[in-house]
TORPA-4810 file (N, C-alpha, C, O; in nm, 3 decimals):
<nodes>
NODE_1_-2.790_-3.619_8.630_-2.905_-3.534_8.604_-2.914_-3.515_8.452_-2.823_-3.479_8.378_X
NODE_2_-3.060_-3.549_8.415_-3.048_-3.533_8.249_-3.064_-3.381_8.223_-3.059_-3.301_8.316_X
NODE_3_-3.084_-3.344_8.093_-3.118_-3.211_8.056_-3.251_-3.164_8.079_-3.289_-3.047_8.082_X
NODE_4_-3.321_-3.272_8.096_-3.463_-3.194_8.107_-3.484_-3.158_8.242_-3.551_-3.058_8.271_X
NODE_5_-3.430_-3.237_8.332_-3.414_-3.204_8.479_-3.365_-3.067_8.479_-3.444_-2.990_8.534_X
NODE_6_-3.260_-3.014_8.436_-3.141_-2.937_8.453_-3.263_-2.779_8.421_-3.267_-2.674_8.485_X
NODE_7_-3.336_-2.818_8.314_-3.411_-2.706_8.209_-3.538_-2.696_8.353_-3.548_-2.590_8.415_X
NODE_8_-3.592_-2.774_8.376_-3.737_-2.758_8.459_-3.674_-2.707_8.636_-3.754_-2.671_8.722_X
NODE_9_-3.537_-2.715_8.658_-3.476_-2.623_8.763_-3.483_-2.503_8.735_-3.522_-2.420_8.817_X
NODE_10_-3.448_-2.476_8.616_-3.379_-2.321_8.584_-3.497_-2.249_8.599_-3.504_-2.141_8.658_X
NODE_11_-3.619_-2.324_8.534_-3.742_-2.294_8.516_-3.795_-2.214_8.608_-3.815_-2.093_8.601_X
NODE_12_-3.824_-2.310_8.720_-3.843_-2.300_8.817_-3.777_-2.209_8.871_-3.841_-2.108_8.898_X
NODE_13_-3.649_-2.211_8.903_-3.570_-2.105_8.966_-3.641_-1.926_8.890_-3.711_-1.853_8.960_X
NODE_14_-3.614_-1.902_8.788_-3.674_-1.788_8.724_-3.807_-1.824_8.777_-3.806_-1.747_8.873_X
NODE_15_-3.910_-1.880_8.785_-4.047_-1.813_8.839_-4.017_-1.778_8.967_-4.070_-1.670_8.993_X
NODE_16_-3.956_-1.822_9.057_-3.936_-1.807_9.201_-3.902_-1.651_9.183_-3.965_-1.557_9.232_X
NODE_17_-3.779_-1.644_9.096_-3.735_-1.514_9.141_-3.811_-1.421_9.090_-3.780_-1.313_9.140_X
NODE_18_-3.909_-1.412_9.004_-4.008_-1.314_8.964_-4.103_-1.292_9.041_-4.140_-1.179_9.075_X
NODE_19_-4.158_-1.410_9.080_-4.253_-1.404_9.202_-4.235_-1.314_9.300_-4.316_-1.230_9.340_X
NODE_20_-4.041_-1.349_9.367_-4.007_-1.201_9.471_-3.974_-1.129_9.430_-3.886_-1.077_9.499_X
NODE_21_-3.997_-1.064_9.313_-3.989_-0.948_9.262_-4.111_-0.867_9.275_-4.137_-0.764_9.337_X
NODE_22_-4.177_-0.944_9.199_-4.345_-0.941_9.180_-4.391_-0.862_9.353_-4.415_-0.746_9.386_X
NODE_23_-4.385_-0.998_9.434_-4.416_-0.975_9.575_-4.359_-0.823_9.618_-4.435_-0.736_9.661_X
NODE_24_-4.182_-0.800_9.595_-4.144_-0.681_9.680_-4.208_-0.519_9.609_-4.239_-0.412_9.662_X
NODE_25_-4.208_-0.567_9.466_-4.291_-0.414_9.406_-4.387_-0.428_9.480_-4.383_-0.355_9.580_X
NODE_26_-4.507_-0.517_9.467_-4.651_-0.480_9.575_-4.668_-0.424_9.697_-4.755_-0.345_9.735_X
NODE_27_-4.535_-0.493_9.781_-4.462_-0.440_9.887_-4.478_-0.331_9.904_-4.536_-0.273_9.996_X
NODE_28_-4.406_-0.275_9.781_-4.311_-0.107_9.842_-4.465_-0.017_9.757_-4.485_0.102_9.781_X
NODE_29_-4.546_-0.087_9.672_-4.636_0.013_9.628_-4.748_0.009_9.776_-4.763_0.087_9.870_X
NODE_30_-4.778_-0.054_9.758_-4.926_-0.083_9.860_-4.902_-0.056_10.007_-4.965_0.033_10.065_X
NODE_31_-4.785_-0.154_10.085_-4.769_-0.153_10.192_-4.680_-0.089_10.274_-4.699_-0.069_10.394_X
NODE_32_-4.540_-0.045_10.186_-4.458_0.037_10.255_-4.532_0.178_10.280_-4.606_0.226_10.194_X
NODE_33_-4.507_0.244_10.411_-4.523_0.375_10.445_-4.683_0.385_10.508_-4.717_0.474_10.586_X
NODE_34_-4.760_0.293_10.468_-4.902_0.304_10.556_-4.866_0.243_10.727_-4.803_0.149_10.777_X
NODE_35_-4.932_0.338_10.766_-4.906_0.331_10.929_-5.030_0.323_10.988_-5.117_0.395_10.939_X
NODE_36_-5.063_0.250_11.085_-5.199_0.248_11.198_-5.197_0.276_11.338_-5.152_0.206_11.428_X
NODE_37_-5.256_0.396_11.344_-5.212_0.426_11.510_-5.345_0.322_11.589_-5.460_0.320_11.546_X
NODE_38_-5.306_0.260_11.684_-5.365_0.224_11.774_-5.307_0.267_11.886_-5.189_0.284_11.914_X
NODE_39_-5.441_0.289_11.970_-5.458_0.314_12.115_-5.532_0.195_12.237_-5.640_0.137_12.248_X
NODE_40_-5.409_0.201_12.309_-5.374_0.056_12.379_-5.497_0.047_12.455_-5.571_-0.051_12.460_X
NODE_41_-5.509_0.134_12.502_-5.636_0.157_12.603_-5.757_0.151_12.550_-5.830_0.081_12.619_X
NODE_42_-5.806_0.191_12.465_-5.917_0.113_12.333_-5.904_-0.031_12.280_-6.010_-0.095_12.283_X
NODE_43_-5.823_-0.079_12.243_-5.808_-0.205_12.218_-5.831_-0.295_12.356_-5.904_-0.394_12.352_X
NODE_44_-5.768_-0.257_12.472_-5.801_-0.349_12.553_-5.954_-0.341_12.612_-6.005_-0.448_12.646_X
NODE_45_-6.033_-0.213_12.627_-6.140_-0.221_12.676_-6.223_-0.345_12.540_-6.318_-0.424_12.543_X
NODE_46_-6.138_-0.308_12.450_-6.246_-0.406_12.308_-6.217_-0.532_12.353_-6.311_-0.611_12.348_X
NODE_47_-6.073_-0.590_12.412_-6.082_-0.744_12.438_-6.188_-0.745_12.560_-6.286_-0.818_12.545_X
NODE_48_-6.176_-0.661_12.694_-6.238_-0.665_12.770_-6.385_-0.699_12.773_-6.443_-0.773_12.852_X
NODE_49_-6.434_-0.631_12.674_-6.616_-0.620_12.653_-6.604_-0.735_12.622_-6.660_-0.815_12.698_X
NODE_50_-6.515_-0.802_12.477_-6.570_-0.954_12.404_-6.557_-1.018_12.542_-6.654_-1.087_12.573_X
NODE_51_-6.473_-1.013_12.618_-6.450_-1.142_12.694_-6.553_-1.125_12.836_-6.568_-1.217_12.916_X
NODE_52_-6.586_-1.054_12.844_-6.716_-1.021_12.932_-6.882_-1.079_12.863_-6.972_-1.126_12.932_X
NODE_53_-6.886_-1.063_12.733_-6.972_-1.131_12.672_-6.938_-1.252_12.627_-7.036_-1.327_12.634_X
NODE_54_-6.831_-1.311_12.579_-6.881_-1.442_12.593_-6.848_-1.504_12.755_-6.815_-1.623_12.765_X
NODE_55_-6.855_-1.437_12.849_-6.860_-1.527_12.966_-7.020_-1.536_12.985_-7.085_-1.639_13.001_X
NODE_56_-7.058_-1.427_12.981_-7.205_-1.400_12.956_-7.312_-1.463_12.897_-7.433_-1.457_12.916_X
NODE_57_-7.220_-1.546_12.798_-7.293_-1.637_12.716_-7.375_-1.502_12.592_-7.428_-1.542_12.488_X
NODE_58_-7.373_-1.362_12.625_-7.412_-1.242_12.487_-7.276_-1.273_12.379_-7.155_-1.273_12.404_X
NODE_59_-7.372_-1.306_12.213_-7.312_-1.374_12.117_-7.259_-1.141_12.078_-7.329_-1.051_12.126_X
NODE_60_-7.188_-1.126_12.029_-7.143_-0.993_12.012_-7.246_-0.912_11.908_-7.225_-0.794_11.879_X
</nodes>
């Protein structure tokens, strides 16, 4: 392996690891701790209706 090989690894290696750095701050700012309550029984009447209309051939 020459040196320039050796240099465009390392390279590489450091963007990778900034990237998951990058990625886990966004993580823990944006997405950790937001929660979505769903209710099972609402969601299924919602598959229910779509799938009642498109048997129906009604576009939604």
């Amino acid at each position: 392996m020459n040196p320039l090989d050796r240099t465009l690894i390392k390279k590489l290696a450091l963007v990778l690891v900034l990237k998951l750095v990058i990625l886990t701050v966004l993580y823990w700012v944006f997405v950790r701790g937001h929660q979505t309550n769903v209710d099972g029984d609402s969601v299924a009447a919602q598959f229910l209706h779509n799938a009642l209309n498109s048997v129906n051939g009604v576009s939604p």
